[in-house]
C-alpha positions in Angstrom: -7.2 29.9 56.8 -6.1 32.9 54.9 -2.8 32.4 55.8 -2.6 28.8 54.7 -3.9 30.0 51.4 -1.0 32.5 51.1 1.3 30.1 51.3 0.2 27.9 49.4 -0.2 30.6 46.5 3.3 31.5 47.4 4.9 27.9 47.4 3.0 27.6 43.9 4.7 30.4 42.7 8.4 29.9 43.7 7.8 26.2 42.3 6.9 27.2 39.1 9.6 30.0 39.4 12.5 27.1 39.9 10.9 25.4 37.1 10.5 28.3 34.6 13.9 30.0 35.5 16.5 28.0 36.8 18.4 25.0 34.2 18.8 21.9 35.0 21.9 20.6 36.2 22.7 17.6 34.5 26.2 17.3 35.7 29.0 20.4 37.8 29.5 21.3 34.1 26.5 20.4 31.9 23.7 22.2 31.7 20.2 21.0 30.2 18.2 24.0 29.6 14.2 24.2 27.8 13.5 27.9 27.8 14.8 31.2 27.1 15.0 31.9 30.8 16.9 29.1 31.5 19.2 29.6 28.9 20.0 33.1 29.7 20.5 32.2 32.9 23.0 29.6 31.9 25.2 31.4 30.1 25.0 34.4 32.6 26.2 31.7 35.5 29.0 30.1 33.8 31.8 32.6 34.7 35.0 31.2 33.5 34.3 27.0 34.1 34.3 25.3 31.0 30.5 24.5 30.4 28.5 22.7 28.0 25.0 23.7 27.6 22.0 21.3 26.0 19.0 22.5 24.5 16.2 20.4 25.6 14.1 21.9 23.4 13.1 24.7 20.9 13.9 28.1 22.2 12.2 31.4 21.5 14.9 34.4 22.0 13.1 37.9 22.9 15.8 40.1 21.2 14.2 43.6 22.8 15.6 41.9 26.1 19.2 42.0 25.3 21.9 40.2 22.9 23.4 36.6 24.1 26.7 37.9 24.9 29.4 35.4 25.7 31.7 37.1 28.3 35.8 37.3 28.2 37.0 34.6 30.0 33.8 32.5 29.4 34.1 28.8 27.7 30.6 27.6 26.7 29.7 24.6 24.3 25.7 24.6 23.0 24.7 21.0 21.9 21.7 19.8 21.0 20.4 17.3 18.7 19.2 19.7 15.8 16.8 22.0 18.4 16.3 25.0 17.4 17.1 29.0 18.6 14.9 31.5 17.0 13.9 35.1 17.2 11.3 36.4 15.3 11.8 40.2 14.6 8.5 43.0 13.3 9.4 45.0 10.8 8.0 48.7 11.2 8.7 51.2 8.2 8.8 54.5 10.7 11.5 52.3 13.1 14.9 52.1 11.1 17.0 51.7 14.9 19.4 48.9 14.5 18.7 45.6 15.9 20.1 43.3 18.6 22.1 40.4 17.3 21.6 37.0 18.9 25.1 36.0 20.2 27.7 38.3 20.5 31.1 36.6 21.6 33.9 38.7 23.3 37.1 38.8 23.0 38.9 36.5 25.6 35.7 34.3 25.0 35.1 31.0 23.4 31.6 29.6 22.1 31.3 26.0 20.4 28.2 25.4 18.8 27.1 21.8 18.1 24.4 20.3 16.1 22.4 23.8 17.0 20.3 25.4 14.4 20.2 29.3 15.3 17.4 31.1 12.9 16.2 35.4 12.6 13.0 35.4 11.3 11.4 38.4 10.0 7.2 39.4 9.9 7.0 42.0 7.2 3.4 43.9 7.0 1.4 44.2 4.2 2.9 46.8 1.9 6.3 47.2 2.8 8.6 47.2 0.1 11.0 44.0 1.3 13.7 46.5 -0.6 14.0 47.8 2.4 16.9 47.0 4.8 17.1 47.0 8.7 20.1 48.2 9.4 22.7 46.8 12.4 20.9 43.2 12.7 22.4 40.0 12.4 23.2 36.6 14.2 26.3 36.2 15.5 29.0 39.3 16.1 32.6 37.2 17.0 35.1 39.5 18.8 36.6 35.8 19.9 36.4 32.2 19.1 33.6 30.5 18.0 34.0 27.3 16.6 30.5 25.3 14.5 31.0 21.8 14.6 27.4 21.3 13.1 24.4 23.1 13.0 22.3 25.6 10.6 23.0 29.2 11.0 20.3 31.3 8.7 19.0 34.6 8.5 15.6 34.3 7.0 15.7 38.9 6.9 16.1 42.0 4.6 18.9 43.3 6.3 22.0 45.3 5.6 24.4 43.4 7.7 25.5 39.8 7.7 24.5 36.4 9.4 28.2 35.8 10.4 30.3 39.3 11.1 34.0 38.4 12.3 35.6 41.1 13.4 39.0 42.3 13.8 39.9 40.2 17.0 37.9 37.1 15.8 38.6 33.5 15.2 35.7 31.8 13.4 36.1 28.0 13.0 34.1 25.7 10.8 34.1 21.9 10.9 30.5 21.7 9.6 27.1 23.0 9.5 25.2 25.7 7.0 25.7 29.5 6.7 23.0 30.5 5.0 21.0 33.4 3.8 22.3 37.0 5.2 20.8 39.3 4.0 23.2 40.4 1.3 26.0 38.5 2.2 26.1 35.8 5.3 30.0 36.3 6.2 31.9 39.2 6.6 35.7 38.7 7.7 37.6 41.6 9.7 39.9 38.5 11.7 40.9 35.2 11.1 38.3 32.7 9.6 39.0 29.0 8.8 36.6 26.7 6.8 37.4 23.2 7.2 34.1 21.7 6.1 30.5 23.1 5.7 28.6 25.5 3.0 27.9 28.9 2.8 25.3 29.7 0.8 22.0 31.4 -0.3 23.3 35.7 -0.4 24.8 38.2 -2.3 27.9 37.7 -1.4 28.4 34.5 0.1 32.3 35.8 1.7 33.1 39.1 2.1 36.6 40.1 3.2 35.6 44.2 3.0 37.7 47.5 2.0 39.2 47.6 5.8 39.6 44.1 6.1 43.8 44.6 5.8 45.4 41.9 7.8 42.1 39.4 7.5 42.5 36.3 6.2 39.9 33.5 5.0 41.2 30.1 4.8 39.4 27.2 3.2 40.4 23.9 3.6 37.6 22.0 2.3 33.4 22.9 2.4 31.5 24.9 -0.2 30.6 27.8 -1.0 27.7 28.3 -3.8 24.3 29.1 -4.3 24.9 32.9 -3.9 25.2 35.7 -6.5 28.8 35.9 -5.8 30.1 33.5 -4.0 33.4 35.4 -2.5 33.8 39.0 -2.4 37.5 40.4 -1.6 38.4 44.2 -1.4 40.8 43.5 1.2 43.1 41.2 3.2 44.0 37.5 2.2 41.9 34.1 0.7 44.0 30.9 1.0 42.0 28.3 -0.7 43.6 24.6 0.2 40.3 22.6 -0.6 37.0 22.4 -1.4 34.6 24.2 -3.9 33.5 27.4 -5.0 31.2 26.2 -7.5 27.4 27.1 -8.4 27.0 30.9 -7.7 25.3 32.8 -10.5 27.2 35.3 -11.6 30.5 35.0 -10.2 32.9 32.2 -7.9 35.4 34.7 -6.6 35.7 38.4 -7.3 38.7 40.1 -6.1 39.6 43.7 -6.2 41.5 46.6 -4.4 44.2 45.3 -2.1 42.7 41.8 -2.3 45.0 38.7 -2.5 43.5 35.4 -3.6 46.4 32.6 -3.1 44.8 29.4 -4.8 46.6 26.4 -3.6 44.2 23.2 -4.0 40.5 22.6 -4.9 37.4 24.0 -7.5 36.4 26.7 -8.9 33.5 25.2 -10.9 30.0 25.5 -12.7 29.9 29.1 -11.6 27.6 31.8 -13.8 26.0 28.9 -15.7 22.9 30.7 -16.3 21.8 33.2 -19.4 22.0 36.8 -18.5 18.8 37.9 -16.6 17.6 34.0 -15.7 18.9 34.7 -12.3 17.6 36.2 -8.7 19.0 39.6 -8.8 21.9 40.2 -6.2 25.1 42.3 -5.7 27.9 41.2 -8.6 29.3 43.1 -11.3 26.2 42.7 -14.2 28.1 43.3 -17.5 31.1 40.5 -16.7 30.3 37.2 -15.2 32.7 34.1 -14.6 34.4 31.6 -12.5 36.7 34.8 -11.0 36.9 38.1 -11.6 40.5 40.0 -10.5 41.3 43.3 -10.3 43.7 42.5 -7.3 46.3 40.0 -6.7 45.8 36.3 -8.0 48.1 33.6 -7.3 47.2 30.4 -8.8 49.9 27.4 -7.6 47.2 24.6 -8.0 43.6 23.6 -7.7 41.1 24.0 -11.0 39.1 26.5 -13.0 36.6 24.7 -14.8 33.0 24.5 -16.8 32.3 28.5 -15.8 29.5 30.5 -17.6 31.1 33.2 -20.0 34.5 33.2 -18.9 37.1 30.6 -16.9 39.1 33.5 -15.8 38.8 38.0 -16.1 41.8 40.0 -15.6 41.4 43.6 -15.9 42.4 47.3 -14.5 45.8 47.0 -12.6 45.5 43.3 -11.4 48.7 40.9 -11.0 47.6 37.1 -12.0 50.6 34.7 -11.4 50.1 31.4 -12.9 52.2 28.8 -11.4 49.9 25.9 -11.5 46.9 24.1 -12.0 44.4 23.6 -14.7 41.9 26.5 -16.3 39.5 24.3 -18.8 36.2 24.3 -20.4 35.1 27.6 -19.6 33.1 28.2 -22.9 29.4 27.5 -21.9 27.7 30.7 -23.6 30.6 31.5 -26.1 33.1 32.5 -23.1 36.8 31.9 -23.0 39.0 30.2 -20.8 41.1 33.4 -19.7 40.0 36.7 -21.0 41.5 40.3 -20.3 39.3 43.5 -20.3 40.3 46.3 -22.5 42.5 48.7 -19.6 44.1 45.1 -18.3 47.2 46.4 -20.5 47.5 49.7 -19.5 48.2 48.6 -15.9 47.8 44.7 -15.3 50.0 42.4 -15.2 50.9 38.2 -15.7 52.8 36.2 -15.2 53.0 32.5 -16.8 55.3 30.3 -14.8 53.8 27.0 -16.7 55.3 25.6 -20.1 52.2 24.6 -21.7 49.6 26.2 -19.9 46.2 24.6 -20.1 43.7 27.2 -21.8 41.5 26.4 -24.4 40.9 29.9 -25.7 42.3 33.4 -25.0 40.6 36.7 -25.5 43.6 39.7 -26.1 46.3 38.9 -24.0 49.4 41.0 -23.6 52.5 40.5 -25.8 54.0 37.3 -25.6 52.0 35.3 -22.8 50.5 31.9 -23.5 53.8 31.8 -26.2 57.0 31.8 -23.9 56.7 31.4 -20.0 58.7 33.5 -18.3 60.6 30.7 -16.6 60.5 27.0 -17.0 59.0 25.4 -14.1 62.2 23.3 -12.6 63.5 26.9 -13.0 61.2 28.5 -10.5 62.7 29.2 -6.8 61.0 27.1 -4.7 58.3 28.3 -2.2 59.7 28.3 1.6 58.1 28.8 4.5 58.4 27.9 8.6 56.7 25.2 9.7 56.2 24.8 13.5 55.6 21.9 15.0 52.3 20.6 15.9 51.2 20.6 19.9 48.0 18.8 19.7 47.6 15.5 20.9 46.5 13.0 18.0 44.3 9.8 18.2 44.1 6.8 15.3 40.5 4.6 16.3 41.0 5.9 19.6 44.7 5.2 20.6 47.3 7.7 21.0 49.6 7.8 18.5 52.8 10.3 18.6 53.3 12.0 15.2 56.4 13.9 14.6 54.0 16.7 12.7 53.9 20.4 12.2 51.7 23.8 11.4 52.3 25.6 8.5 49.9 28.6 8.0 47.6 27.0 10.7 46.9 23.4 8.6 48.3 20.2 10.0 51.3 19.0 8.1 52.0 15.1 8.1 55.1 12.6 7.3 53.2 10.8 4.0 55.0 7.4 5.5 54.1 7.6 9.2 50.2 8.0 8.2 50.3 5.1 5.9 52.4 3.2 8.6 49.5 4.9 11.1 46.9 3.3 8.9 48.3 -0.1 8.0 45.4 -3.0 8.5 42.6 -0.2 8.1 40.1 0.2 5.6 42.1 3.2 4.7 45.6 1.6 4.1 47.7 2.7 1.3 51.1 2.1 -0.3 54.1 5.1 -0.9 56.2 4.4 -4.1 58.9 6.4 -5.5 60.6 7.4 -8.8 63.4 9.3 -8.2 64.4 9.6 -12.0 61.2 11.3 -12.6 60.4 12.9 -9.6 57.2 11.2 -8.6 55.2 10.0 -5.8 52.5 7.1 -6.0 50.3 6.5 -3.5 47.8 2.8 -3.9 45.3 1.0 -2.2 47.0 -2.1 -0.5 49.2 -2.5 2.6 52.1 -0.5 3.8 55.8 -1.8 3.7 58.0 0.1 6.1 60.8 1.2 5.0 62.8 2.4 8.8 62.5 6.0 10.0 58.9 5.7 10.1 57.4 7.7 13.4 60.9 9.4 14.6 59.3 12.6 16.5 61.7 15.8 14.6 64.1 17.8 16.4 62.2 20.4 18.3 62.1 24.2 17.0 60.7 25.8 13.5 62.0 23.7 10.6 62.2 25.3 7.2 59.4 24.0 4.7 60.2 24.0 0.8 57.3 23.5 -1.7 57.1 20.1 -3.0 57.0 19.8 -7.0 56.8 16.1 -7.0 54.6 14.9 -9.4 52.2 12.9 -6.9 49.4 9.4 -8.4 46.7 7.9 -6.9 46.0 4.2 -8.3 47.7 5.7 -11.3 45.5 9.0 -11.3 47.5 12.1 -11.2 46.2 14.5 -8.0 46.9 17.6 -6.7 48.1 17.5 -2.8 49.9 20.1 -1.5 52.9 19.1 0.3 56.2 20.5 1.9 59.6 18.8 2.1 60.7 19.5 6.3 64.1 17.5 6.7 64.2 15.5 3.4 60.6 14.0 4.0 57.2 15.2 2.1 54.8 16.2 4.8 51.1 16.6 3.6 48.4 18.1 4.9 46.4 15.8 6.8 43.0 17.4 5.6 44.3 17.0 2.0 45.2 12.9 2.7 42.2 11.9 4.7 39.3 13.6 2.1 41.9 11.8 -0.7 42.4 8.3 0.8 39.1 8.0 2.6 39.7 8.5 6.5 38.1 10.6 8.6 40.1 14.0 10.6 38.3 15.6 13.1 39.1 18.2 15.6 38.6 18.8 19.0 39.1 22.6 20.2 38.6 22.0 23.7 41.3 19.5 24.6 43.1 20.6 21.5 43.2 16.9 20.1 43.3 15.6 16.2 40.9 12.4 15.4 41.8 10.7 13.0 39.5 7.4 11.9 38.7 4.9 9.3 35.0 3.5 8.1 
């Protein structure tokens, strides 16, 4: 009798063990997981098959077990429909050890995260000054690729370190989804870091490309970034802003300094430091200057617009370079600021440039001799910006056919033939017509059908191809827009990013089989 009993217990226990600790195998590589046991276990198992793991549920992470960590080799998806991953952390005053992130990624790894909302929590105990910072904790430490394609990423701690911290051998990709709330900043960029859609938001600094950061580089192709004291932060490496907005941080957009280099190609810098001195959360920015940008560093402006800033459109000061080549600065007065205005030692060691004839400022503070009078060249004077454009490996589906594009990579963006895209979309709900001027060097793009004109969809030579700057004056229904476009082989080839957010198609992106989507409503 006793011995039936015993097994019994036994068989009770190694059922509920299966149950508790092993996933669920929906399919060889998809895993449906419910606990934190399960999900360990999943991600320890995976070795180097490609495998996508779905959250069945909420799941509670016990950080004093051990970090996430994504292994080289490893190539792990994490779906879910909006479930959540969580790890509440207790503050003690007398414990100031650092603390485990969530997910660490390794190099040689790749993570995709999908729709997954990944939260630290913090219990603070009565008394504790919340000044206080634990040092060493954050969410996700990227030594390889990890790509968000939807999902809420939020530190809800005091910490010192950030929500997001890209390191030197990192590739961070972002389609979609929120960054929000580290600490005192949510991203910090050592590697490569490309924002294609999303926000970052709710920190000090919402970007920070630090001091060491020397060959990093941020690119932002379309998303947001606001809500923050400063929205980006450079002391080094590179910001390449092709789209979107930095718009709605209170003290400053963008605040560049030491061996920084902001190139501003395309996109808003807007309604940033909008509130009175001392109406705002405090947070890490300068506190005596606020304003859409702030440079100390390099700052190349070829396009894109400053506008409707608090105090001041534009600061130069100390030994910064600003090189105005295009765009718009406008309607930076809110609070009696100035469009552009230079600090005091900006002369004894900056520098400027003004490429543009007539260049849109409403009000200047002390400029050096001579700018906003002559430009220094005449803009069909300029030389024309080159570069080597590569051409593009990725397979590319319209509505779900394969189509063959004869497109390339410039700078990691997705460069386009104008013509084969509208001959792509002719009979969508995206169509649009290409017009011409040559005598005035223009480009007009309209709603309506496409009419070919031959040469459309011929795949180019194979090899690099040189890739000049266009300088075409480019219309939408008559509206003038700023695209940014290179002329490969006589043709204008935009970026596809660019087109689809201007004309109304979707682009999305596929990492895994390394495929474009492109779709219309």
């Amino acid at each position: 009798m006793k011995r039936k009993i015993l097994s019994a217990i036994l068989m009770a226990f190694m059922t509920f063990s299966a149950i508790f600790f092993a996933p669920i195998f929906a399919s060889a590589t998809e895993i449906v997981v419910s606990n934190e046991n399960q999900l360990r276990t999943a991600i320890g198992m995976t070795g180097t098959t490609p495998t996508t793991i779905v959250l069945a549920s909420d799941i509670e992470l016990t950080l004093a077990l051990s970090t996430l960590s994504i292994t080289s080799g490893a190539e792990i998806t994490i779906r879910s429909q909006g479930h959540d991953v969580f790890a509440i952390t207790s503050v003690r005053y007398i414990d100031n050890s650092p603390l485990n992130n969530i997910i660490e990624v390794h190099q040689g790894a790749t993570l995709t995260i999908e729709n997954v909302n990944i939260i630290r929590a913090e219990i603070w105990p009565p008394n504790l000054f919340r000044a206080y910072y634990i040092p060493g904790s954050g969410i996700i430490h990227n030594s390889g690729t990890f790509i968000l394609n939807g999902g809420i990423i939020r530190q809800d701690t005091h910490t010192s370190s950030s929500a997001v911290h890209n390191t030197h051998q990192g590739t961070f990709i972002m389609n979609e989804g929120v960054l929000e709330r580290g600490g005192n900043r949510t991203v910090t960029n050592l590697g490569e870091f490309v924002m294609n859609g999303g926000i970052v938001t709710g920190s000090g600094w919402g970007v920070e490309l630090p001091q060491n950061a020397h060959n990093a580089a941020f690119t932002m192709n379309g998303g947001t970034i606001s809500g923050n004291s400063t929205g980006v932060s450079i002391l080094g490496g590179t910001f390449n802003m092709h789209g979107g907005e930095i718009s709605n941080n209170s003290r400053v957009g963008v605040l560049n300094s030491g061996t920084g280099r902001f190139n501003f190609y395309s996109g808003t810098i807007s309604n940033n430091a909008t509130l009175e001195r001392g109406d705002e959360s405090p947070g890490v920015a300068l506190d005596s200057i606020r304003g859409g940008v702030i440079n100390y560093g390099t700052f190349n402006m070829l396009g894109g617009e400053i506008h409707d800033n608090g105090h001041f459109g534009i600061v130069l000061g100390g030994h910064g370079q600003f090189n105005l080549d295009g765009g718009w600065i406008f309607n930076n007065q809110l609070h009696g600021g100035l469009d552009i205005f230079f600090t005091r030692n900006f002369s004894t060691g900056g520098t400027i440039n003004n490429n543009i004839a007539s260049p849109s400022v409403g009000a200047i503070g002390t400029p050096p001799p001579g700018f906003g009078q002559t430009p220094t060249t005449q803009p069909e004077q300029q030389q024309a910006r080159t570069t080597t454009a590569n051409p593009t490996t990725s397979t590319v589906f319209v509505n779900g056919q394969s189509v063959a594009f004869g497109a390339f990579n410039i700078d990691g963006n997705n460069f386009f033939r104008l013509r084969d895209i509208a001959y792509a979309l002719n009979g969508t709900s995206a169509q649009f017509s290409v017009g011409w001027d040559a005598a005035a060097n223009a480009i007009s793009l309209e709603a309506g059908r496409y009419v070919p004109i031959g040469g459309e969809m011929e795949i180019a030579a194979a090899g690099a191809a040189q890739a000049v700057a266009t300088t075409s004056a480019i219309t939408l229904n008559g509206v003038a827009i700023d695209l940014r476009a290179y002329n490969i082989g006589g043709s204008n080839f935009f970026m596809l990013r660019d087109l689809g957010a201007t004309l109304g198609f979707e682009v999305d992106w596929d990492a895994g089989a390394s495929t474009i989507l492109i779709s219309t409503p």
